[in-house]
N, C-alpha and C positions, 0 to 999 in steps of 0.2 A: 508538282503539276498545277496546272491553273485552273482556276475555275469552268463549270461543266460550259459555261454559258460561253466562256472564254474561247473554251478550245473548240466548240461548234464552230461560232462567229471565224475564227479563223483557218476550219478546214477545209477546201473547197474539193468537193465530189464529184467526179461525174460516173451517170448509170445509163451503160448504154443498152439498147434493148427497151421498146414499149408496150411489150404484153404487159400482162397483169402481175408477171415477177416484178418484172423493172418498176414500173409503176408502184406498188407496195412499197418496195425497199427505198426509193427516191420520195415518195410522200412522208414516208417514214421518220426520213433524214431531216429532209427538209421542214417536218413539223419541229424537229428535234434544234431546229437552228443553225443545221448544216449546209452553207451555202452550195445547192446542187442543181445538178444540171443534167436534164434525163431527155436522152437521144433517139431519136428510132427514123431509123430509112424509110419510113413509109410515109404517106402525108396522114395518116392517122393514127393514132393508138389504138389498144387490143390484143395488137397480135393475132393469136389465129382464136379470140373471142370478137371478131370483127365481121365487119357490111363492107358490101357491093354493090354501086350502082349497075344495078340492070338499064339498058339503055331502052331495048325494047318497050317495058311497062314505064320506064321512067321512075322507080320505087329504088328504093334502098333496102337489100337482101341482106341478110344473114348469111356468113355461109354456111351455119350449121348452127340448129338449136341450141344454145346451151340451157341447161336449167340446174338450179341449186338446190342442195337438200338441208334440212333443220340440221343436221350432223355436221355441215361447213361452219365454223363459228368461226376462223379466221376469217373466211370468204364474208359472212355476217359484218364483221369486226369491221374488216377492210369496208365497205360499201355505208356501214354506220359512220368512219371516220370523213367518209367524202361527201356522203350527203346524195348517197341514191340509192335510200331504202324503197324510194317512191315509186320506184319503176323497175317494181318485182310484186309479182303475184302471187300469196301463200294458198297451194292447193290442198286441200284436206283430205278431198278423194281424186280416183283415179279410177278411167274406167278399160277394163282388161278385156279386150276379143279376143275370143279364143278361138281350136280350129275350125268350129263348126261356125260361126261366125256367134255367139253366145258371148252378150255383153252382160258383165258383172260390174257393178260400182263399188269399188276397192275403200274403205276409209276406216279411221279407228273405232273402237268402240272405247265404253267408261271403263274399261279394264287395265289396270297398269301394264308397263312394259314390264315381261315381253310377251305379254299377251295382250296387247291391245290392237293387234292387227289380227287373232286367231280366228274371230267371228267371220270376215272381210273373206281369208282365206280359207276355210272350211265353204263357204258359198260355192269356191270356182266349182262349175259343173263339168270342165274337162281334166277333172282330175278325178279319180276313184277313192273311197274312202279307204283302200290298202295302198293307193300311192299317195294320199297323203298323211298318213302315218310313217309313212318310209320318210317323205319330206322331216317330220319333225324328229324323227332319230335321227338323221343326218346332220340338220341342223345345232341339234343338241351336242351331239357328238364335237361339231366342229366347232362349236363356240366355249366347249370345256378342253380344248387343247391346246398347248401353249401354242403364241407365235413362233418361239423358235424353233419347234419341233414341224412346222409347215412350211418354214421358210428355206427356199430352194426346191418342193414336193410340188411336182403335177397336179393340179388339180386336178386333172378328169382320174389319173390313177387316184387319187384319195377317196374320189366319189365312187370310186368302182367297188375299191377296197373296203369302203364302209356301205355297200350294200344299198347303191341307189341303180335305180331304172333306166335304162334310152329315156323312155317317157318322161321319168320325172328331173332325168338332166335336162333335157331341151326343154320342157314346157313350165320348167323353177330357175332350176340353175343359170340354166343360159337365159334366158328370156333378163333375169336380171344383170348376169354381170357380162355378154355384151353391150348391153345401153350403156354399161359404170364402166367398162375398160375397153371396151373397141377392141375387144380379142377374143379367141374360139375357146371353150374349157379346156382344150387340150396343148393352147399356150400359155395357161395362167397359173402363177406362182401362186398354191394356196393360202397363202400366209394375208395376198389380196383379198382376195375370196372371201375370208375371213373377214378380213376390214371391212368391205362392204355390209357384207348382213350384219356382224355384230351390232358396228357404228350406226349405220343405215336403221336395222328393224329392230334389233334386239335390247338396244341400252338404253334408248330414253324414248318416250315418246315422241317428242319434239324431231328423232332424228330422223325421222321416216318424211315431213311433210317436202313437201317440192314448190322449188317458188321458179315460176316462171316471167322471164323478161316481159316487160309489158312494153317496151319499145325496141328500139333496135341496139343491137350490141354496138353501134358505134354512137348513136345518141346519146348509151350510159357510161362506155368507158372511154371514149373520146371527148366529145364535147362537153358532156356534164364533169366528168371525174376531170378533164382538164382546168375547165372553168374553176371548177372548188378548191384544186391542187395550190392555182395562184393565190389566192388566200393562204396557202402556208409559205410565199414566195418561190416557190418551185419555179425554176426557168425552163422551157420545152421547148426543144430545138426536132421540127418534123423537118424530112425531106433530105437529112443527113446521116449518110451510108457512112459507115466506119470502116476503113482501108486497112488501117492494121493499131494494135498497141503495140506500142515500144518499148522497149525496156532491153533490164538483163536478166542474170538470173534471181537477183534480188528484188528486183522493183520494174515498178511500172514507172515511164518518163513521161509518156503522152500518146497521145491517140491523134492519129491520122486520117482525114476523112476526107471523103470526095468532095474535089472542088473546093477545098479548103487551103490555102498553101501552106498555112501557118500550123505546125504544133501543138493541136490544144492538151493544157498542162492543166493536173489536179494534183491533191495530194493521194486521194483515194481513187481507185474505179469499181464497179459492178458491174462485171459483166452476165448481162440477163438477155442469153441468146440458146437454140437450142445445140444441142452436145454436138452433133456435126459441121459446124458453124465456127468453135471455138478454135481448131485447129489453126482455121482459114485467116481470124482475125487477129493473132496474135504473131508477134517476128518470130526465130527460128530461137533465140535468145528464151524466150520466155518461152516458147514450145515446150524446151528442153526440162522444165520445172511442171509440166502439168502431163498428167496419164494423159494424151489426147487422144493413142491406140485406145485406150479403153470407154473414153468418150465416145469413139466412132462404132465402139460393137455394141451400144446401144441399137435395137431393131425399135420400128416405128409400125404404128398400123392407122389403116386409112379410115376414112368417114367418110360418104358422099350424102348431101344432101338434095332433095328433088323437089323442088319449087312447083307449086301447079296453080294456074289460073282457070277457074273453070264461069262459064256463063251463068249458073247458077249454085246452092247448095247443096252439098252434098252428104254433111251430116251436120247439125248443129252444136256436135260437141268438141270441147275446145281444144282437146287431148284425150289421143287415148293410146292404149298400149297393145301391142298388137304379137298375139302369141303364134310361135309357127309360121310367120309370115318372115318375108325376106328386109321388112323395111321393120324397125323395132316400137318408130312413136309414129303418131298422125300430130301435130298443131294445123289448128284453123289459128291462122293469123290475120283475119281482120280489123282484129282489135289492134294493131299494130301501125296502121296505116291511115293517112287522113283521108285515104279515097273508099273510105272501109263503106261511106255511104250511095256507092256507084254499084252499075249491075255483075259488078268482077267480085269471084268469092276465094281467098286465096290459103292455102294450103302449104302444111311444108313435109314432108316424110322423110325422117329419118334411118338410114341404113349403116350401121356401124358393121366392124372391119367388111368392109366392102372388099375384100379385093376380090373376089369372084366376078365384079363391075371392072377390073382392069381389064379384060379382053372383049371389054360390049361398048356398040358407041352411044352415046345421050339416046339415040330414039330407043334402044334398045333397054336401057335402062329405064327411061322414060315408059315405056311399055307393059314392060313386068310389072312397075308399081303401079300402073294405073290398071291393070288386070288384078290384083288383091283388093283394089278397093271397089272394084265393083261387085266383086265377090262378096263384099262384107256388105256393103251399102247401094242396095238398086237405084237411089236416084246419081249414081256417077254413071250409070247403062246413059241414062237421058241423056247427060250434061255432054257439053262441048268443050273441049280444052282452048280457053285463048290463047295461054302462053306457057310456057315449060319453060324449065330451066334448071341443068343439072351440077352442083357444085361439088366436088372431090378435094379435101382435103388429104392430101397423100400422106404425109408425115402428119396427123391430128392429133396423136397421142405418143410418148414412149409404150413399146408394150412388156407388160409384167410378164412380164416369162421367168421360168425358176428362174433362180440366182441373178434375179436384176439387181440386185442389192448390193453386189459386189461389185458393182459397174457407177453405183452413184457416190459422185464425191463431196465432201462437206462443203460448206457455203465456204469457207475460211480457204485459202491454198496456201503451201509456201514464201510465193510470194508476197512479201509484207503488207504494199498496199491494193491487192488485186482479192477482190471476191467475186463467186459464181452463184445465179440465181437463176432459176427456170424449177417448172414441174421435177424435171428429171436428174435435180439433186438430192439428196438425202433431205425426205421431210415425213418420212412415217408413211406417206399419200402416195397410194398411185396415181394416175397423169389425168388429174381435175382443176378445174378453177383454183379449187379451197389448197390442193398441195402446189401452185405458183403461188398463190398469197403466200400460204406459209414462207415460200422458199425466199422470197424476198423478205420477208418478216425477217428471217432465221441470219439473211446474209445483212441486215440491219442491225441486228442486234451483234453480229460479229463485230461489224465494225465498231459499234458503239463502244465495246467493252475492251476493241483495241487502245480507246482514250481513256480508260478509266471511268466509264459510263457504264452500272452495269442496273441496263434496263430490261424489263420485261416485255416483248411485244408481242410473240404470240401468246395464242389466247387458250385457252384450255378446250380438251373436251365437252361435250355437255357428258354431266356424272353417270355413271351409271347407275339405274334403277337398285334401289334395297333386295326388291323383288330377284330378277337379274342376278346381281351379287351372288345371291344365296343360291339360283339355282346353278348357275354356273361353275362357279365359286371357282377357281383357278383362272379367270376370263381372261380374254384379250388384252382389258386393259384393269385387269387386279388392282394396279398402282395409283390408280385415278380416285 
């Protein structure tokens, strides 16, 4: 075989899909000197970490907050490699409403993990000093049992089973892991559950902190991450829909796209699209070599986000988290906006698995949230709404429900030159930013090792704590 540099120079890739799978796996490549080519039907990159012009304000929306935690180090990895660490905000604290409307400022203490949040949570006042001791046996319990032993297990039966409250489900459990999976405890595979608190509060301290967008999701992975990409020669083709790949049951021939009459030929592809998609975009040839029944029984849950323009302020804090309530975050996004210094004060609330919003129209949604925040904060009684605006992500996430694990397939397939990249393949991560990076990471490294390249590109954990180790000792992730 020829040299690394050799066989790069003449493999030529294309990754179609420009969420933040595609995008990884293709910056990847193309750092690696794989002449590639990364496709996406939309006129922008993201995916569904993308903006919307609103025509009404004239601004650029979101259509749904995302925000990262110190525990994403691919996601890290990825944003170090492109050069937009600059347009994310490391949050320290975090401040919790509770039901009574009782605002706590959440953040660590000098305490190693996994007690450097113990101080922060011993505060909340709607919690009693017998439910939150239940919390911490619960807790302990579930961070000393193997993943395998949780993987395909209810979580809400596990919570029941180890002796946790209504109370301390909703106003712990869930409050955390619908914001982290867009699903009810009574959908979620514990094995997630798990990942979340371990990685998230329990193993380092760094995993807990939250870094929020300081601009818009398509300013950082559109324009910025594209601009940097071409510096690795990355070529970006927007605006081109993929009709189908061709092949047989061996190989991939070409891809087909709209409006294109010609063929376009690679030696590789990656396909980075989500699992109900894949069926559609490949011939009956190549069908026939990919589970695509089992692609399509992947289930999905929604996000809707609620945009408000108000005449004046209504809190000055910049986030917060919102317990017992229907919506889960508050961002004041001012800081977001060039018009930040006009008499508009703008707002975004988050409400994950929303589907209770599939039978209400925008006013009506629009309504309910703006009824919890007056609740919480009198001067929204005063304020005027300029402008609303309600976004619904329908399919926003895969959802972890037992035995989703059995449903995701490796980056690698049968077919020789075809690999698959999205959240919702085999990446350790339920459906986050940090497990698309991975998954493009994971389907780059496949390929690589196809030519006798055998590189490292994801990135580790952050370790876990001495501390941790020893109390857990069996943990999550022992092997680390």
């Amino acid at each position: 075989m020829s040299d690394s540099g050799s066989v790069a120079k003449n493999t030529k890739v294309a990754v179609i899909g420009g969420g933040l799978a595609g995008i990884a796996a293709a910056a990847i490549l193309a750092r690696e000197g794989f002449p590639t080519t990364l496709y996406e039907s939309r006129k922008s990159l993201g995916g569904r970490a993308g903006s919307y012009l609103d025509r009404q304000s004239g601004e650029e929306i979101d259509n749904c907050q995302h925000v990262s935690m110190g525990c994403c180090t691919n996601l890290q990895a990825f944003c170090e490699m492109l050069g937009l660490e600059e347009f994310f905000s490391e949050e320290r604290e975090l401040v919790f409403v509770g039901p009574e409307n009782s605002q706590t400022t959440f953040g660590e203490s000098f305490l190693p993990a996994p007690f450097h949040l113990t101080p922060s949570f011993m505060k909340l006042p709607y919690l009693s000093w017998a439910e939150k001791r239940e919390f911490a046996s619960g807790i302990r319990a579930l961070s000393k049992t193997d993943p395998a032993q949780l993987s395909g297990v209810s979580f809400e039966a596990w919570l029941k089973q180890n002796g946790q409250s209504e109370s301390v489900i909703q106003r712990v459990w869930h409050v955390v892991l619908v914001s982290a999976l867009s699903e009810s405890i009574a959908r979620i595979d514990a094995k997630y559950a798990q990942k979340v608190f371990f990685d998230g509060f329990l193993a380092n301290r760094q995993g807990w902190r939250v870094l929020v967008p300081n601009r818009s999701l398509a300013e950082i992975y559109s324009s910025a991450a594209r601009e940097r990409m071409h510096g690795f020669g990355l070529n970006v083709e927007l605006n081109t829909r993929l009709e189908e790949l061709q092949g047989n049951q061996e190989r991939i021939c070409g891809a087909r796209f709209r409006n294109c009459e010609q063929l376009v030929e690679a030696d590789d592809f990656v396909l980075a699209v989500p699992p109900h998609q894949v069926g559609k975009l490949v011939s009956s040839e190549v069908a026939s070599q990919l589970p695509i029944e089992q692609f399509e029984q992947i289930q999905t849950a929604p996000i809707t986000s609620v945009h408000l323009w108000f005449d004046r302020e209504i809190t000055p804090l910049r986030h917060s988290v919102l317990v017992d309530r229907v919506g889960q975050w508050l961002f004041n996004r001012q800081d977001l906006t060039e018009l930040a210094g006009d008499d508009v004060h703008r707002y975004q609330v988050v409400v994950s698995d929303s589907r209770n919003f599939e039978s209400k129209t925008n006013e009506e949604v629009i309504n309910t949230v703006v009824d919890e925040l007056k609740e919480i904060w009198p001067a929204a009684e005063s304020a005027t709404i300029v402008h609303a605006r309600v976004i619904t992500e329908r399919r926003a996430v895969f959802s972890a429900v037992p035995g989703i694990d059995s449903l995701r397939p490796k980056q690698s397939t049968t077919i020789d030159n075809l690999f698959l990249a999205g959240d919702w393949t085999q990446t350790g991560w339920p459906a986050t930013m940090e497990g698309a990076v991975r998954s493009g990471f994971l389907a780059a490294e496949s390929l690589l090792r196809k030519y006798g390249l055998d590189r490292k590109v994801v990135v580790d954990d952050l370790p876990v704590s001495r501390l941790s180790r020893w109390i857990f000792g069996n943990s999550p992730r022992k092997s680390s």
